[in-house]
C-alpha positions in Angstrom: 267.1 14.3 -74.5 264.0 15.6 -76.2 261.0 16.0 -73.7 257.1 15.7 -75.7 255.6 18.7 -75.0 252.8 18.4 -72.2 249.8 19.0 -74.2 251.1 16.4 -77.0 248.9 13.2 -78.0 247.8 10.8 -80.3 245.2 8.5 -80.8 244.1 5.6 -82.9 240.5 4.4 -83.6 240.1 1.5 -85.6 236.5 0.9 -86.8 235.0 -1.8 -88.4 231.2 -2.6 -89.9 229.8 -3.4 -86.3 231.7 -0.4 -85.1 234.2 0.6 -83.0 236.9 -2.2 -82.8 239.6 -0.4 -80.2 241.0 2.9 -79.4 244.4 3.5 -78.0 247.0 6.1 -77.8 249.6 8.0 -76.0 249.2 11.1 -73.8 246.2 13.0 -71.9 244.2 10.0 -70.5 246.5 7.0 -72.5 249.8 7.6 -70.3 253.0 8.4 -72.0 254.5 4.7 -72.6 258.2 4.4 -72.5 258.1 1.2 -75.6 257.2 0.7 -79.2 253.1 0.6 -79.2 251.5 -2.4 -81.3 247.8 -3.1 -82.0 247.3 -6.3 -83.0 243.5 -7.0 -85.0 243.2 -10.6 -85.9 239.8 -10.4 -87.5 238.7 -10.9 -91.0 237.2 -7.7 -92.3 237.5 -4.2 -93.2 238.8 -2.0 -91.0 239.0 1.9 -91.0 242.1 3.5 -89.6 241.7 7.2 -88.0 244.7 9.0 -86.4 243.9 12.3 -84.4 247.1 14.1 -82.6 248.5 17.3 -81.3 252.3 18.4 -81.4 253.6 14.8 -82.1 255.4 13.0 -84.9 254.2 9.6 -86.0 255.2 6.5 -87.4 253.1 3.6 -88.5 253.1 0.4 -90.1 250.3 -2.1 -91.2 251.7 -5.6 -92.1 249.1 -7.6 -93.7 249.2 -11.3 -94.6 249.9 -12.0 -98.4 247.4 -14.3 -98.8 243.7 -13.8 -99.7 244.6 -9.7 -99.4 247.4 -9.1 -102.1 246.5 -9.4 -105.8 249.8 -11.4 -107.6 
């Protein structure tokens, strides 16, 4: 079993053009969570996507209905 070290983190802001929207993570003050994270932002908009971390490995997707945001 791989342990995270104990000063790993990451954290997510996501801002938008009235500010900040949310900020979550994992580690220091977020807890280390045992599932899959998911951030859910429901809002029309743009949106600005920041992640800091420490000692960590990362994975993310953004899935984005096709209509009204992909060009065919």
């Amino acid at each position: 079993m791989n342990r995270p070290d104990k000063f790993s983190w990451v954290e997510l802001t996501i801002s938008n053009e009235s500010g900040l929207y949310t900020k979550q993570g994992w580690g220091r003050i977020y807890g280390i969570p045992l599932t899959t994270q998911e951030i859910v932002v429901r809002g029309d908009g743009m949106y600005q996507i920041e992640f800091s971390d420490q000692e960590v490995t990362v994975s993310s997707e953004v899935l984005v209905k096709k209509e009204g945001n992909i060009n065919s």
